[in-house]
C-alpha positions as CSV (number, residue, x, y, z in Angstrom):
1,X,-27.4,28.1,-29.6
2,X,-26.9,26.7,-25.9
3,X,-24.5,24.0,-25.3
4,X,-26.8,20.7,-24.5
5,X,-26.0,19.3,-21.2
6,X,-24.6,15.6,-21.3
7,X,-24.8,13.1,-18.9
8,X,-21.4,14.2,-17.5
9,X,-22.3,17.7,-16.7
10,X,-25.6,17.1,-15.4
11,X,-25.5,17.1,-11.3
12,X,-25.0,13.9,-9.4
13,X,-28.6,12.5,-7.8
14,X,-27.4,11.1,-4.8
15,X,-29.0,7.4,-4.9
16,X,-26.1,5.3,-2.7
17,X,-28.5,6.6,0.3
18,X,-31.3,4.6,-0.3
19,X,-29.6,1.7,-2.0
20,X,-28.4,-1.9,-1.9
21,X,-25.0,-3.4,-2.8
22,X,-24.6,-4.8,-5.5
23,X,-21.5,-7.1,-6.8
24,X,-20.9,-6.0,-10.2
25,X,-17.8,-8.6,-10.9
26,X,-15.7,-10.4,-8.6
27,X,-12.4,-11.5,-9.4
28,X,-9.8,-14.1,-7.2
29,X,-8.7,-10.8,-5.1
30,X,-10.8,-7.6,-6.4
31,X,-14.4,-6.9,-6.4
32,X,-16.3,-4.1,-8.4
33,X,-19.3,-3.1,-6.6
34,X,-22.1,-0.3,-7.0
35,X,-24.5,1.0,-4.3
36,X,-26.9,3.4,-6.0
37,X,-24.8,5.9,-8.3
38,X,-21.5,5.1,-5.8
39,X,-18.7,2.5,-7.6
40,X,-16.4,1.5,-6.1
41,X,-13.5,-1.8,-5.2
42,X,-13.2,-4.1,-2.2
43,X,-10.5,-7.1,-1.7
44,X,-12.0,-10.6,-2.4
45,X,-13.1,-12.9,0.8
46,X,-12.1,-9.8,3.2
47,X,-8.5,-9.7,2.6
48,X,-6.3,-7.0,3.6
49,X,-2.8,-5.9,3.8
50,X,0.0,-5.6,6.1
51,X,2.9,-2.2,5.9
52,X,5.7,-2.4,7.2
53,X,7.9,0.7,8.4
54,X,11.1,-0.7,9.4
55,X,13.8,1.5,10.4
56,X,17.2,0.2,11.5
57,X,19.3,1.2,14.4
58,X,21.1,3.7,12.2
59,X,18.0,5.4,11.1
60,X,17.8,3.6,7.3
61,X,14.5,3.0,6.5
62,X,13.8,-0.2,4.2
63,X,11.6,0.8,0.7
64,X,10.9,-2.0,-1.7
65,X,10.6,-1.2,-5.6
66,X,8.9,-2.9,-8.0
67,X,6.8,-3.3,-10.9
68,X,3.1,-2.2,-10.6
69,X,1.4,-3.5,-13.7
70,X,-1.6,-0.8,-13.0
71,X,0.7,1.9,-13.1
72,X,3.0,0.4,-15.9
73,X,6.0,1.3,-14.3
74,X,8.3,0.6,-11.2
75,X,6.9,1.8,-7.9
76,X,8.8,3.4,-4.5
77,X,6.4,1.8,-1.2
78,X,7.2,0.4,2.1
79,X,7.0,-3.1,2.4
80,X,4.0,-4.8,2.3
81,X,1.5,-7.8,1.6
82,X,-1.7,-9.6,1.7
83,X,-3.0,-10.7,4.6
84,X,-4.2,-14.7,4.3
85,X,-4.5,-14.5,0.4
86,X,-3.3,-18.0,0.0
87,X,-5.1,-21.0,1.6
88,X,-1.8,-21.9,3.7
89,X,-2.1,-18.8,5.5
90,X,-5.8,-17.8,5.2
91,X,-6.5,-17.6,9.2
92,X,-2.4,-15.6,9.7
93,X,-3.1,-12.3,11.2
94,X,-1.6,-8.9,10.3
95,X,1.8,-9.1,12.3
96,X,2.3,-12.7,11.5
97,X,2.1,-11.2,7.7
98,X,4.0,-8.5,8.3
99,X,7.4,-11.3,9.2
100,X,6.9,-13.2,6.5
101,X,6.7,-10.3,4.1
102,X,9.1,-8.3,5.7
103,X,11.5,-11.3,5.1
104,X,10.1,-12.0,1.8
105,X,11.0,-8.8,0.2
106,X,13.7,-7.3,2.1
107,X,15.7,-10.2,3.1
108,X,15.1,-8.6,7.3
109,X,13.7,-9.8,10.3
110,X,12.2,-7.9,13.0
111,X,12.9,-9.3,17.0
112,X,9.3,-7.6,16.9
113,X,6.2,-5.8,15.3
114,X,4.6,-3.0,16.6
115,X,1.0,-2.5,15.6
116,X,0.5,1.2,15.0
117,X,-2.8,0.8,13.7
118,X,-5.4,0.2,10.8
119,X,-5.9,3.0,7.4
120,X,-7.7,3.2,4.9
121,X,-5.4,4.2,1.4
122,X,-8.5,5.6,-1.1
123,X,-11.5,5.7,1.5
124,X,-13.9,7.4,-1.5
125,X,-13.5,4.7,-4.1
126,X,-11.6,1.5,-2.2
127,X,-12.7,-0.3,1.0
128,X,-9.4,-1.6,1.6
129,X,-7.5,-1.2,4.3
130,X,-4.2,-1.8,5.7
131,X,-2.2,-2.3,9.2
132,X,0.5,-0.9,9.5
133,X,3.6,-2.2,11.8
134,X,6.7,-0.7,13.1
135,X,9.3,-3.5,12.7
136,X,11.8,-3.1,15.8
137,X,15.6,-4.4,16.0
138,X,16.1,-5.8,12.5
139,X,18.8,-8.5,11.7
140,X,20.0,-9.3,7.8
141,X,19.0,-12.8,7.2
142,X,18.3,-13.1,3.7
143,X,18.2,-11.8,0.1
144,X,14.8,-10.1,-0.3
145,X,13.4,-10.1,-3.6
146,X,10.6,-11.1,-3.0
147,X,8.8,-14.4,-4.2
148,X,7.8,-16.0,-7.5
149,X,8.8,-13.7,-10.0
150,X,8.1,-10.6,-8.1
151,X,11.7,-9.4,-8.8
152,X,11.9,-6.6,-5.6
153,X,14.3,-4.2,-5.4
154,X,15.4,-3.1,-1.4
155,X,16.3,0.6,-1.1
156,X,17.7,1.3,2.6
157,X,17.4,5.0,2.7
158,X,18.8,7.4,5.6
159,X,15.9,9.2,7.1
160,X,17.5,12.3,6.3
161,X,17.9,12.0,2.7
162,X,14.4,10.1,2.3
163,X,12.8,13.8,-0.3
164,X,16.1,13.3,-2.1
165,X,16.1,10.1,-2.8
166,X,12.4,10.4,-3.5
167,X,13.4,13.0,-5.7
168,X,15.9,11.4,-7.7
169,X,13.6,8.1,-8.1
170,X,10.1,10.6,-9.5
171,X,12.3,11.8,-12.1
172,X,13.7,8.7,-13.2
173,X,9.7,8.1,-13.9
174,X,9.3,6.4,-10.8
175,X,5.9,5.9,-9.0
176,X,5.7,7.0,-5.7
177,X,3.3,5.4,-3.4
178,X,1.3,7.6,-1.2
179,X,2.2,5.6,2.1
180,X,5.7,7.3,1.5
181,X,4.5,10.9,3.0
182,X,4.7,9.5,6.4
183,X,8.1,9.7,6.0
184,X,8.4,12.8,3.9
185,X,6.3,14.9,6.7
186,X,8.7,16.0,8.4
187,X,10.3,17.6,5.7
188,X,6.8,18.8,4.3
189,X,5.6,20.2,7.7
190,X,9.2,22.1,8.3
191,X,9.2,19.5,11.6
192,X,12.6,17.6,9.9
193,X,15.7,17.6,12.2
């Protein structure tokens, strides 16, 4: 007797082609959308996010970790944040995010950003995108930590021991967020110094 196909093995109809958006549920900063047989997520009201790479005159980079509730554990990134997600700073622009989060969760301040330019993290299911910055000349001026309750943790990593200490952090369960291979390509590629 032959196995009876279900809807799961049956091949995908393309139908985004020839359809319209639709908002399935909208949330303050997520939206679920469909076009067709196509799901996917965009930010709420346009919003989008800021990345820092800051690396300091002695080649440390800063990482940030913290809690990721959709991951259930902590997570190893680069600094980041929303870009005019509160009314205060809904017309701010990337780089005047980036200071304020850089400050925020690391407790540094760049003498200047550097906009390297604009990605997209999971093009095939999000729309989100990101900027990412190069902070320049940093100066200590604060704890970090984050605000609220956010509780961040600031790694400053030598550039030459960024796949061990990635290393050590993945199998101490660790997430590792996918913005970190910029910095392991060099060791990835065989390019590292």
């Amino acid at each position: 007797m032959a196995d009876t196909p279900t809807p799961h093995d049956a091949p995908i109809t393309q139908t985004w082609r020839s359809a319209q958006e639709e908002v399935v549920w909208q949330g303050r900063f997520i939206t679920t959308k469909q076009r067709g047989n196509w799901e996917y997520v965009s930010r709420a009201r346009n919003i989008r996010a800021a990345v820092i790479l800051a690396v300091d005159a002695n080649d440390h980079v800063l990482l940030v970790e913290q809690f990721r509730v959709p991951l259930g554990r902590n997570c190893i990134e680069l600094p980041a944040g929303l870009v005019g997600d509160v009314a205060a700073s809904a017309d701010e622009d990337a780089t005047e995010a980036a200071n304020r989060e850089l400050e925020e969760e690391t407790g540094y301040r760049a003498a200047r950003m550097e906009v390297v330019g604009d990605f997209y993290s999971s093009p095939g299911m999000v729309t989100e995108s990101f900027t990412l910055l190069r902070a320049h000349d940093l100066t200590r001026v604060g704890p970090g930590g984050g605000v609220d309750d956010e509780n961040i943790i600031t790694h400053r990593v030598a550039l030459a021991h960024i796949p061990q200490f990635i290393a050590a952090r993945r199998a101490m369960g660790d997430a590792i967020d996918v913005k970190i291979l910029m910095l392991l390509a060099p060791h990835i590629l065989g390019t590292a110094r």
